[in-house]
C-alpha positions as CSV (number, residue, x, y, z in Angstrom):
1,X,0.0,0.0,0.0
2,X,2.8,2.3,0.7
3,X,4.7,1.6,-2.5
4,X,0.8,2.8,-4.4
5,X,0.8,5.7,-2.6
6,X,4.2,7.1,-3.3
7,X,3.6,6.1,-7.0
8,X,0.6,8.2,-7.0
9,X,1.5,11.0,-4.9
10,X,3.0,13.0,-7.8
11,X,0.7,12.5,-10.2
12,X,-2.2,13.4,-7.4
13,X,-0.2,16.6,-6.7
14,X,0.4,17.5,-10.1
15,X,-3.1,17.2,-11.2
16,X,-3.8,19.4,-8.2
17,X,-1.8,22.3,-9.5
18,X,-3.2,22.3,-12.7
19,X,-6.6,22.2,-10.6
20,X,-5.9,24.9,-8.5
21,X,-4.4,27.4,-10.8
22,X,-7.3,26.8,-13.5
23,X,-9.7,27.1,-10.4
24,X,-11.3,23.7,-11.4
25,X,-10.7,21.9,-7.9
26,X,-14.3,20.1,-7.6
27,X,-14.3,19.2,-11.7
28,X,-11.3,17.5,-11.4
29,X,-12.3,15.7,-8.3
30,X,-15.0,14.5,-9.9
31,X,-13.4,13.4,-13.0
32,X,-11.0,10.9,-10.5
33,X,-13.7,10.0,-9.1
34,X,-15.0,8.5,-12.2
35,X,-12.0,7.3,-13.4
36,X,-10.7,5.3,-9.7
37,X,-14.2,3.7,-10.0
38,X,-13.4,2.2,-13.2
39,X,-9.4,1.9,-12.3
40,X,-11.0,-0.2,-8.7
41,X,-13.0,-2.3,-11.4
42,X,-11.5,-6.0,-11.3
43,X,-12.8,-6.8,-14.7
44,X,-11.1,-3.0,-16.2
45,X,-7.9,-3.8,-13.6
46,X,-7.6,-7.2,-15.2
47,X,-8.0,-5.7,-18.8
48,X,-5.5,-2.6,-18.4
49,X,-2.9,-5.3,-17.0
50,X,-2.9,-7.6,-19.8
51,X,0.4,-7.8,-22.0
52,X,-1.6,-8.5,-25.0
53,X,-3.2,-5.1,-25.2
54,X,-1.4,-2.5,-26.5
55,X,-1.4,1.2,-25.2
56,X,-4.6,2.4,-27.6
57,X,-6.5,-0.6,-26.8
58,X,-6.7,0.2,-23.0
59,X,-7.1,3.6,-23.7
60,X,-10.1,2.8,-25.5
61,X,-11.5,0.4,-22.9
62,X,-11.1,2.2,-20.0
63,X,-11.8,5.8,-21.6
64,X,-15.2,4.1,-22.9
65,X,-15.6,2.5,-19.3
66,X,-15.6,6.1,-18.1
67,X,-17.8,7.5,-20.6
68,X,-17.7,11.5,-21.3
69,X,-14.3,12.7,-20.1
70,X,-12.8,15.9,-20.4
71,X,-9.8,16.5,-22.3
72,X,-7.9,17.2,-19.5
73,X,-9.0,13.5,-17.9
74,X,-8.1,12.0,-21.3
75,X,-4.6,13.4,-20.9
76,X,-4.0,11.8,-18.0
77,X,-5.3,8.4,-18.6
78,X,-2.5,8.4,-21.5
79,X,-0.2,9.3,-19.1
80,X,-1.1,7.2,-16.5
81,X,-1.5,4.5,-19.6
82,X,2.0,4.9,-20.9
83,X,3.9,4.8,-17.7
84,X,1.6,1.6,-17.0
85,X,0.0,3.7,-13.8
86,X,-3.6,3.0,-14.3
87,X,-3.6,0.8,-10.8
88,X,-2.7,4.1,-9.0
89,X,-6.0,5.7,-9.8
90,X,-8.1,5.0,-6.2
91,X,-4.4,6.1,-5.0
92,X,-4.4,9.5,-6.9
93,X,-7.7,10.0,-6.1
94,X,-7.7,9.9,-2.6
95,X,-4.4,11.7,-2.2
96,X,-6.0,14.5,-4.4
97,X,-8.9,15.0,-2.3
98,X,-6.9,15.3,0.4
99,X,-4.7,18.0,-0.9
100,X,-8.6,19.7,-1.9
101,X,-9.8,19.1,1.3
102,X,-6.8,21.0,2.8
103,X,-7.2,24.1,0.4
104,X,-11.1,24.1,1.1
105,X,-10.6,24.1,4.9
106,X,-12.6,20.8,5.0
107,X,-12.0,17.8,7.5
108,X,-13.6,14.3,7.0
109,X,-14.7,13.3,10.2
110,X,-16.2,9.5,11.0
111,X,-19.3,9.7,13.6
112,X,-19.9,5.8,15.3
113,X,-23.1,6.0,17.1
114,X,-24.6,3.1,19.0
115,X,-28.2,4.5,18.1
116,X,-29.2,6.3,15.3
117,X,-28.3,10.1,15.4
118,X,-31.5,12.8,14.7
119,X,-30.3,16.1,12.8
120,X,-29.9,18.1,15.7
121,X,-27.8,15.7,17.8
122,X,-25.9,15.1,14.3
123,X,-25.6,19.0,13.9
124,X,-24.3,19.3,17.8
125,X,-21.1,16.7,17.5
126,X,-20.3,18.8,13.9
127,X,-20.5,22.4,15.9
128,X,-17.9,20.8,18.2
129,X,-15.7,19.4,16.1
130,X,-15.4,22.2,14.0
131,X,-14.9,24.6,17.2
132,X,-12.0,21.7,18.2
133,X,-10.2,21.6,14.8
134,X,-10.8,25.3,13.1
135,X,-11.9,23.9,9.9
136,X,-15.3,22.9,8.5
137,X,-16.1,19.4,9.1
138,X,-17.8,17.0,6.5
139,X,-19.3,14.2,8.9
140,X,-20.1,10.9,7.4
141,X,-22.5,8.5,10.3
142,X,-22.4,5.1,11.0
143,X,-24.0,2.7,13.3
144,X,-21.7,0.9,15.6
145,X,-23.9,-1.3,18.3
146,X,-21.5,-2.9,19.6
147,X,-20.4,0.9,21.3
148,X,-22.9,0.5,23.4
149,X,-24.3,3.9,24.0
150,X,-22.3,7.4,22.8
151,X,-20.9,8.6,20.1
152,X,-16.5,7.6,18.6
153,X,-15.2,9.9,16.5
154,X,-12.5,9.9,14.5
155,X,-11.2,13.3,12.4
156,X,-7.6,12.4,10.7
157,X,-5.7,9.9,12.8
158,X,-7.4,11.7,16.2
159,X,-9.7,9.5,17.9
160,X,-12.2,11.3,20.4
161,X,-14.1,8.2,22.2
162,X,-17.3,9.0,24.2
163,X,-18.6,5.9,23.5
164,X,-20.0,3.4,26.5
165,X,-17.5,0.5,25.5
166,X,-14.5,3.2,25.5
167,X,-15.0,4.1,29.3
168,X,-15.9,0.4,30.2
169,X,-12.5,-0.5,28.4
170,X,-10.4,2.9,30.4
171,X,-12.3,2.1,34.0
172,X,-10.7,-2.2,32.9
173,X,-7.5,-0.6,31.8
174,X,-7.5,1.6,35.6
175,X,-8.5,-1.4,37.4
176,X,-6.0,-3.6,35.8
177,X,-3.0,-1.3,37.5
């Protein structure tokens, strides 16, 4: 995994300066969406790896697989083609919205509930978070029942766990000493 992400890092971080100096940071995004999608594909991974196709051939299947791409994305999938880089895709995508995120001020963060949360409750946990981190925070739910009761949240590599299970587990960990 860490050999794909240093393979891709460039590419992601050269697509982001073109991006951001032609103010296009959400088409692009979009656009590697699209094309990781089809890269993650084990049917399209299996084609764009065969020896037997040459360079035009994959461009063709995989540019069809994608459907209407911009110029710009056709460029790149001949690059990516031609120094046999296609694989990198889900790579360069990620590492590009990363990179977006950080321009746009925008954190990801994970909310585990053990219950389902309602909009308010939901809206709460983001107003904190963002007060925590400075940045605006793009929350993505998930149900977790085996927390118990309260919420884990995770922005970055930070872990913030309010969760049931999490103090059971701390009050174990202080009784254990």
């Amino acid at each position: 995994m860490a050999e794909a992400i240093t393979v891709a890092r460039p590419y992601a971080e050269a697509v982001f300066a073109v991006a951001d100096s032609t103010s296009a940071l959400g088409k692009w995004s979009q656009t590697l969406a699209v094309m990781a999608a089809v890269a993650a594909n084990p049917d399209i991974a299996a084609a764009t790896a065969d020896p037997k196709l040459n360079p035009e051939q994959v461009y063709g299947l995989f540019a069809g697989a994608c459907g209407d791409l911009p110029v710009e994305g056709q460029n790149l999938l001949r690059v990516l083609i031609e120094n046999d880089r296609v694989a990198a895709l889900p790579e360069i995508h990620e590492i590009y919205d990363e990179l977006k995120n950080e321009r746009e001020g925008i954190v990801d963060a994970v909310i585990a509930s053990a219950y389902p949360l309602d909009g308010g409750q939901l809206a709460e946990i983001v107003a904190v978070l963002e007060n925590r981190f400075k940045r605006k925070v793009r929350p993505q739910v998930e149900r977790d029942a085996n927390l118990i009761g309260g919420v884990r949240m995770q922005v970055g590599d930070e872990v913030i766990d309010g969760s049931i299970r999490g103090k059971l587990a701390g009050m174990a960990a202080a009784l254990m000493k």
